[in-house]
C-alpha positions in Angstrom: 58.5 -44.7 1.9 60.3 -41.5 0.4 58.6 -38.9 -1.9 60.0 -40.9 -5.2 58.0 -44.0 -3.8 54.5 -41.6 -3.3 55.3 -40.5 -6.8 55.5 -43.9 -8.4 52.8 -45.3 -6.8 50.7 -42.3 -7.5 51.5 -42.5 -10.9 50.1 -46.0 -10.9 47.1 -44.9 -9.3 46.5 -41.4 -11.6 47.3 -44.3 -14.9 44.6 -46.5 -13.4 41.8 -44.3 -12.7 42.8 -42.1 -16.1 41.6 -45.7 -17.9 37.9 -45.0 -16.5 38.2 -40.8 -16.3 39.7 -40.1 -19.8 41.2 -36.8 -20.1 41.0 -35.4 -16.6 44.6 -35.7 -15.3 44.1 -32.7 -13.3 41.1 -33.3 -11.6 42.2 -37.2 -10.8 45.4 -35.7 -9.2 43.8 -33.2 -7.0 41.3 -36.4 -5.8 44.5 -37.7 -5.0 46.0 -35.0 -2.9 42.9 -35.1 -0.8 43.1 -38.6 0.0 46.9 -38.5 0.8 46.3 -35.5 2.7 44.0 -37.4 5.0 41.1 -35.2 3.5 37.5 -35.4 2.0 36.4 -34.1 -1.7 33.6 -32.6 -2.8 32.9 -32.9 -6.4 30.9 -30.3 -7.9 29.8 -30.8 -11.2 26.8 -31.5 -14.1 25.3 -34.8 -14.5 27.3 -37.4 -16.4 30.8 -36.3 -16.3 32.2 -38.9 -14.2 31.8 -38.0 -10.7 30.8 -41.1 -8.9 33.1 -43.3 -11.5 35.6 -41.0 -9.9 35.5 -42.0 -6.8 35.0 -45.6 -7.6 37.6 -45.9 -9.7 40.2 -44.1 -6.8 38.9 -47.1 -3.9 39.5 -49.6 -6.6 42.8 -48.6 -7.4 44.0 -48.8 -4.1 42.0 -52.1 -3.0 39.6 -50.3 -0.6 36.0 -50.7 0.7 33.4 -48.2 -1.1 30.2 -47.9 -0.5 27.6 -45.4 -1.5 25.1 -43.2 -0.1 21.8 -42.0 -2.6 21.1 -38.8 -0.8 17.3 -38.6 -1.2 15.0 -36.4 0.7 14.0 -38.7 2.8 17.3 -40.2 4.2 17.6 -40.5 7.5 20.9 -40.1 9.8 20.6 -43.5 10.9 20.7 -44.9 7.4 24.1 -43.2 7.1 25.7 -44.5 10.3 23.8 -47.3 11.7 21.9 -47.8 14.2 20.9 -50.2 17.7 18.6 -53.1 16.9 17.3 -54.8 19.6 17.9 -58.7 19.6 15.8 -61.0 21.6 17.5 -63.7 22.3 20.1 -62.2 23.8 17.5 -59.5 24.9 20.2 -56.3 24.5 20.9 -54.0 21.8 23.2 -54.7 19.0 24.8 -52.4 16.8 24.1 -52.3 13.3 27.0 -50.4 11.3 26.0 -48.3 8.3 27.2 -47.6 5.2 29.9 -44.9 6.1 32.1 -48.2 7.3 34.1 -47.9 4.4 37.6 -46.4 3.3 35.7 -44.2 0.4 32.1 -43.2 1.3 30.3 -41.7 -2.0 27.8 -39.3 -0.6 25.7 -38.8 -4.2 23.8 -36.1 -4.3 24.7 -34.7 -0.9 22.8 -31.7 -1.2 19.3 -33.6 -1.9 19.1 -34.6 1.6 17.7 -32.3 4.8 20.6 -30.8 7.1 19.5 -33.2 9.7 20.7 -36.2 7.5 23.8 -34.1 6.1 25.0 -33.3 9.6 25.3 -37.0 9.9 28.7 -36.8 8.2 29.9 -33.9 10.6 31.9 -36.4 13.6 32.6 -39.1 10.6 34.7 -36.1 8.5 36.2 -34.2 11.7 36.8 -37.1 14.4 36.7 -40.9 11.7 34.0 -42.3 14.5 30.4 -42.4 14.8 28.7 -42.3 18.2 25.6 -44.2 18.1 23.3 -44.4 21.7 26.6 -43.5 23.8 29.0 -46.3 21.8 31.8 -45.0 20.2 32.2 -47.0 16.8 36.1 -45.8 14.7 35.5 -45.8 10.7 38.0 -47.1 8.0 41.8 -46.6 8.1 42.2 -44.5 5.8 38.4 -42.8 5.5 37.3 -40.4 2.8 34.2 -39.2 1.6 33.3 -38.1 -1.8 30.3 -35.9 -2.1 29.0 -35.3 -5.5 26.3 -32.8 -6.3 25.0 -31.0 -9.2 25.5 -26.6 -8.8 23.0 -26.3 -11.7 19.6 -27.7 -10.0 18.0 -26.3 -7.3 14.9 -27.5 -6.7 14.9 -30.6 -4.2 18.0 -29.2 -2.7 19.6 -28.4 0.5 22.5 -26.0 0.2 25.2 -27.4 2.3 26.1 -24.7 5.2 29.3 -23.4 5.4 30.5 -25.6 8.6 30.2 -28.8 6.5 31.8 -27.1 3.5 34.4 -26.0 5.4 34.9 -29.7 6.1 36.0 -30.8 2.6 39.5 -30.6 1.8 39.2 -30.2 -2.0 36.6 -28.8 -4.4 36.9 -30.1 -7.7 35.0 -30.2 -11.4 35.6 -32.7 -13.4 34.3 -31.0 -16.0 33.3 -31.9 -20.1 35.8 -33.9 -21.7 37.5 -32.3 -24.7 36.2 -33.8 -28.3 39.4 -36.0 -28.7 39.1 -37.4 -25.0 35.7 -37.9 -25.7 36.0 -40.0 -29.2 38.8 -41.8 -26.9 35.6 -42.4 -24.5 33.7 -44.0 -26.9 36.3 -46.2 -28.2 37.5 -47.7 -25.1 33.9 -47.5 -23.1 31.2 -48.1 -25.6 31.4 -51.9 -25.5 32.3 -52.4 -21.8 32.2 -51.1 -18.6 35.6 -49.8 -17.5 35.1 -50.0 -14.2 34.8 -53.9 -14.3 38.2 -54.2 -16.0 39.9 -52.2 -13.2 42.5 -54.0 -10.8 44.2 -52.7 -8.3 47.4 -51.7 -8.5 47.8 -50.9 -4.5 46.8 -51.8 -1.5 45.4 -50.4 1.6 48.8 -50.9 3.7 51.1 -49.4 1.1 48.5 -46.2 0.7 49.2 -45.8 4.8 52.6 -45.5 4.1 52.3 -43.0 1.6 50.3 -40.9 3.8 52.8 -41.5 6.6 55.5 -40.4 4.6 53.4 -37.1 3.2 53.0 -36.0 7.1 57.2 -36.0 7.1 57.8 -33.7 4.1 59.6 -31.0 5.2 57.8 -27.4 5.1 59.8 -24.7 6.0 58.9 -21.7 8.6 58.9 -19.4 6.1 56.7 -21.5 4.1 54.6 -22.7 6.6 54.1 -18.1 7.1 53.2 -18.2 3.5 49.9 -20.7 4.3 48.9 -18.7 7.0 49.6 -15.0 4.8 47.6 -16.5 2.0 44.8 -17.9 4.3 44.6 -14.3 6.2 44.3 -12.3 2.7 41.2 -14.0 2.0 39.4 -12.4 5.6 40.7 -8.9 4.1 39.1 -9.0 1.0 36.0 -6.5 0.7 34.2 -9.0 -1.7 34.2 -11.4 0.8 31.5 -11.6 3.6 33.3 -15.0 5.5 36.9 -16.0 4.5 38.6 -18.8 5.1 39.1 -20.7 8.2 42.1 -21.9 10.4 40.8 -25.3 9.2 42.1 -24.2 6.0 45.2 -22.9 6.6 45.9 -27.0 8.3 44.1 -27.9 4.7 45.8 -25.9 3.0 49.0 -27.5 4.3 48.9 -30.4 3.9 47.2 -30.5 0.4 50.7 -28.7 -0.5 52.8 -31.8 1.0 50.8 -33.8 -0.5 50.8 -32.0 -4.3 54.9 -31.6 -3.5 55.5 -35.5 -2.7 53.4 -36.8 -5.7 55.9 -34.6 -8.0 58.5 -36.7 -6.2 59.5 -33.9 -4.3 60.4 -34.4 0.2 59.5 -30.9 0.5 57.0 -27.7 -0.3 57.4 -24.7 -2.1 55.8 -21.9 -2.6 54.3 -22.9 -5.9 52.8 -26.2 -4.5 50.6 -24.0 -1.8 49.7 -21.4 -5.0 48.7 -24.8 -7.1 46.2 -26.3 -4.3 45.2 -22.8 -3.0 42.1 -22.5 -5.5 41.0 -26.0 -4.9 41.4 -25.9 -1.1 40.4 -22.3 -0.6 37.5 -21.2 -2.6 34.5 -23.3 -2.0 34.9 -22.1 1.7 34.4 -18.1 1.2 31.1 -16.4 1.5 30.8 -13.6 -0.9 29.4 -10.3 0.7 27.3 -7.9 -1.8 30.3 -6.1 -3.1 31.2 -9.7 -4.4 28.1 -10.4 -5.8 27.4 -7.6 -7.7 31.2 -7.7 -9.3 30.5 -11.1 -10.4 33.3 -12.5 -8.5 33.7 -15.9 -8.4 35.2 -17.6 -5.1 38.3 -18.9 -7.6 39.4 -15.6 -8.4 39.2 -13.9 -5.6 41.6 -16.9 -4.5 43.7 -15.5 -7.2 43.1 -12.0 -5.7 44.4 -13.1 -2.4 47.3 -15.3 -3.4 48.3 -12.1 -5.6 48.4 -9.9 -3.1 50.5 -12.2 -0.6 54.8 -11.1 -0.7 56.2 -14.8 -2.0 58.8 -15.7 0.7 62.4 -16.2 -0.7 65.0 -19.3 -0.4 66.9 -19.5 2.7 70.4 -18.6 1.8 73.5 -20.7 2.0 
């Protein structure tokens, strides 16, 4: 599959999942990107905009396994990956596989539950296995979690720490629909569930080859310098406390292949890494006191940094 073929069928995807999120083009792409980049998301948002039905919507489209995780307080790590149940007539262990054997894994709530139970996700996100009692068990081809969680209440929670954030490809908000997406809302979604009309309009085969074809567009050297440049100027800010990691810069990466092929497009540019860099980038810095006090958010000093990084020119000839 070429880039024109991701774009097309990611078209069809964006047109299917726009039917249940109305008026969120932007948000659905960048879900997108992180699944073709081989990534997780991490939807940060208020109640009732649409962040599960995101997620939903995205597996159905493409004819995958979901499942999803309730984070409550008293979740426990095995309820996430499984766990050995012993059998008596055959008088050994068995394993039980968990709800994380899926293609998209909704983690709702992610920050309700303790780090213990959060830390479950760590090896599914970095390595696609569990490891359960010494067996090595591989997840869904392709995996991706969605973790949801609400910025605005505190109480319950369990900030995530900045390894597992660090893990998430994408940070998105979905955000409050505008009035006319929302009177489109009611029209379409007051008498039915759009969710139950969705079909899918891919399958799980054809969405390998679009993420084949993603890890062949072409990124030049100078290109590839610009990642790494913009990555760098986030450890130099004074603001910032902890900047970005060389997990970020891969991140970073390939969220630009991935934003270039589903414009139809077998290479990056420098405006494809500037598009993703907020998204990718921010939720990943730790503000130091000189941040704080500014009232700086993470998102622009992303801005700061990309500003402040030369923009490579076009190989001549």
């Amino acid at each position: 599959m070429d880039a024109g073929g991701v774009a097309d069928v990611a078209g069809r995807i964006a047109g299917a999942v726009q039917r249940v999120i109305v008026g969120k083009p932007d948000a659905i792409r960048l879900a997108m990107v992180a699944m073709l980049a081989e990534g997780h998301l991490l939807v940060e948002d208020v109640p009732g905009v649409g962040k599960t039905s995101l997620a939903k919507a995205m597996a159905r489209a493409v004819d995958g396994a979901v499942s999803r995780i309730q984070f409550t307080p008293d979740l426990m790590p095995g309820d996430i990956t499984g766990t050995s149940i012993y059998n008596r007539q055959t008088s050994e262990f068995e394993f039980r596989a968990g709800p994380v054997f899926a293609n998209v894994v909704i983690a709702d709530e992610i920050n309700r539950a303790s780090p213990k139970t959060q830390s479950a996700l760590l090896e599914c996100m970095a390595e696609h296995q569990v490891t359960v009692d010494g067996g090595t068990y591989a997840l869904g081809d392709p995996f991706m979690v969605v973790a949801t969680q609400n910025p605005v209440e505190m109480d319950g929670t369990y900030p995530l720490p900045e390894a597992q954030r660090d893990r998430f490809t994408i940070r998105i908000s979905v955000g409050y629909p505008d009035p006319a997406a929302e009177l489109a809302m009611l029209d379409e979604h007051g008498s039915a569930e759009p969710l139950d009309r969705l079909r899918p309009v891919t399958d799980l085969r054809t969405l390998r080859a679009m993420i084949a074809a993603i890890r062949a567009v072409h990124t030049a050297a100078e290109v590839r310098r610009y990642c790494v440049d913009v990555v760098g100027a986030t450890r130099r800010l004074s603001e910032v406390r902890l900047g970005a990691s060389p997990r970020a810069t891969l991140h970073l990466l390939r969220a630009s292949r991935a934003w270039a092929a589903t414009a139809g497009r077998g290479y990056v540019v420098p405006d494809d890494v500037q598009t993703v860099a907020g998204p990718v980038l921010a939720h990943r810095l730790v503000l130091g006191p000189e941040g704080v006090a500014a009232r700086r958010s993470a998102a622009d000093l992303v801005r700061a940094a990309v500003a402040r990084v030369a923009v490579p020119s076009p190989p001549r000839g």
